[in-house]
C-alpha positions in Angstrom: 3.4 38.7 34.2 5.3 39.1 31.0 8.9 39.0 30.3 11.1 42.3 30.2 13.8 40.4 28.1 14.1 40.5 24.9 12.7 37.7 22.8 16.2 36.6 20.9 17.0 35.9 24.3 14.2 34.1 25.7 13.1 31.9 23.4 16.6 30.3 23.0 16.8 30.5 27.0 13.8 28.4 27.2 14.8 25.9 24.5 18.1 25.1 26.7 16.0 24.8 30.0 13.4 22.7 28.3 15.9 20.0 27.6 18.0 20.4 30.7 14.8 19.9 32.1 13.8 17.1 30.4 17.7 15.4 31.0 17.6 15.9 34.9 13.6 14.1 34.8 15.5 11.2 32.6 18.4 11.0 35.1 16.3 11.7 38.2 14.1 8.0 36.8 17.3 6.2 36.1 18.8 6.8 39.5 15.3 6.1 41.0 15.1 2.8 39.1 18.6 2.3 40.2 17.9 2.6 43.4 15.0 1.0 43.5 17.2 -2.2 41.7 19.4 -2.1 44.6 17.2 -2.7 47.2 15.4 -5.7 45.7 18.8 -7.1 45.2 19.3 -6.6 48.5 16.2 -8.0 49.9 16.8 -10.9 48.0 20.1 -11.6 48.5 19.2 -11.5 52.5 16.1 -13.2 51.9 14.2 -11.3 54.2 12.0 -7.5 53.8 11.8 -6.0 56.6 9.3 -2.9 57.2 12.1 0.0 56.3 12.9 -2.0 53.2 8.9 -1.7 51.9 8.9 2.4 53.3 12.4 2.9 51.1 10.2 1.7 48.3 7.0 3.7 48.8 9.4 6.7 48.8 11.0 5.6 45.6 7.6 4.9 44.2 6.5 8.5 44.9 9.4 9.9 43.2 8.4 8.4 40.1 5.2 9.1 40.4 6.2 12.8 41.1 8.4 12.8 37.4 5.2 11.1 35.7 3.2 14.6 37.3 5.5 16.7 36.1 6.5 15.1 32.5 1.7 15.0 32.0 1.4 18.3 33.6 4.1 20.6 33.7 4.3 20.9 37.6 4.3 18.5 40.8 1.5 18.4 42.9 2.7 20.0 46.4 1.4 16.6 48.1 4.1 14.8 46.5 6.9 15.9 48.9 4.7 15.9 51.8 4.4 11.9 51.5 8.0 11.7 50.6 8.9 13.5 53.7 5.8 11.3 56.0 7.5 8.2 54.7 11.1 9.3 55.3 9.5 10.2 58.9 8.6 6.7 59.4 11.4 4.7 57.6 13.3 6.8 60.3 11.9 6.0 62.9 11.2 2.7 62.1 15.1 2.3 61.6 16.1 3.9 65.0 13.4 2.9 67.3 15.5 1.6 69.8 18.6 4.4 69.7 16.0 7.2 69.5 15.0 9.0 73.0 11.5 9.0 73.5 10.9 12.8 73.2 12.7 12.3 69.4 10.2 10.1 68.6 6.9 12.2 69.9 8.5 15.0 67.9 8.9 13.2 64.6 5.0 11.5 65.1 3.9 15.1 66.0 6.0 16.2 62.5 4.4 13.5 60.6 1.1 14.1 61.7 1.6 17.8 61.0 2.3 16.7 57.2 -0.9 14.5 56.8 -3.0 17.4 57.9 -1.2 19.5 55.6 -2.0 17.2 52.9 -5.6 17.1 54.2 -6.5 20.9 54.4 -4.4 20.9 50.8 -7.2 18.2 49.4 -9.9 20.0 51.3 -9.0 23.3 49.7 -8.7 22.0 46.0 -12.0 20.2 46.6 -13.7 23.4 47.9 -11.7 25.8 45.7 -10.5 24.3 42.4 -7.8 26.0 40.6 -8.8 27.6 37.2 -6.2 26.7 34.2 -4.2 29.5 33.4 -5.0 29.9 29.4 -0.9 30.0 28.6 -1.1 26.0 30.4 -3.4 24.8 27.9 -1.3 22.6 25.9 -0.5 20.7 29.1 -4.3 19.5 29.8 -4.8 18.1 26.4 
């Protein structure tokens, strides 16, 4: 659907969200890194990895493979925050096993496997009913 506004407008609009854009994606990978820094100075400075310590990782590894979607493609694949949010699930419980009540932890398996069949039906779908590339995208899938 086309813009209403008026083109002086829009086209310096876009300019300034382009690289505001492109500043959070830099700062979002530097505090990932960070992050991701931090917790291998802390596995090594207790000399010993534990399983929440390797799940913290996966989900920083998804987040930067979730900038490196966006900066190829122009947008995140939905799947992305699903396995952010299945291995938050599990680092959680993982962490808490033995403060959590029982019922907690049904709910957050019952949660997580909700998000994996998500993700399945989402593959499924894209496998049985590819997206088209919208023409205005093209510059994105060269």
């Amino acid at each position: 659907m086309p813009s209403h506004l008026p083109k002086s407008f829009s086209k310096p609009f876009l300019k300034v969200f382009h690289i505001l854009e492109a500043v959070l994606l830099v700062a979002i990978t530097l505090a990932t890194l960070f992050a991701m820094v931090n917790e291998f100075v802390h596995v090594f400075s207790v000399r010993q990895i534990q399983l929440t310590d390797i799940l913290l990782m996966f989900i920083y590894l998804e987040v930067l493979a979730m900038v490196q979607q966006f900066v190829m493609n122009g947008k995140i694949p939905v799947r992305y925050p699903i396995y952010i949010a299945m291995m938050a699930i599990a680092r959680y419980i993982t962490l808490g096993m033995k403060e959590l009540d029982a019922v907690l932890v049904v709910w957050l398996a019952l949660a997580a496997f909700i998000l994996a069949a998500a993700t399945l039906l989402i593959r499924a779908g894209h496998h049985y009913w590819p997206y088209e590339a919208p023409e205005n995208n093209k510059k994105y899938d060269e």
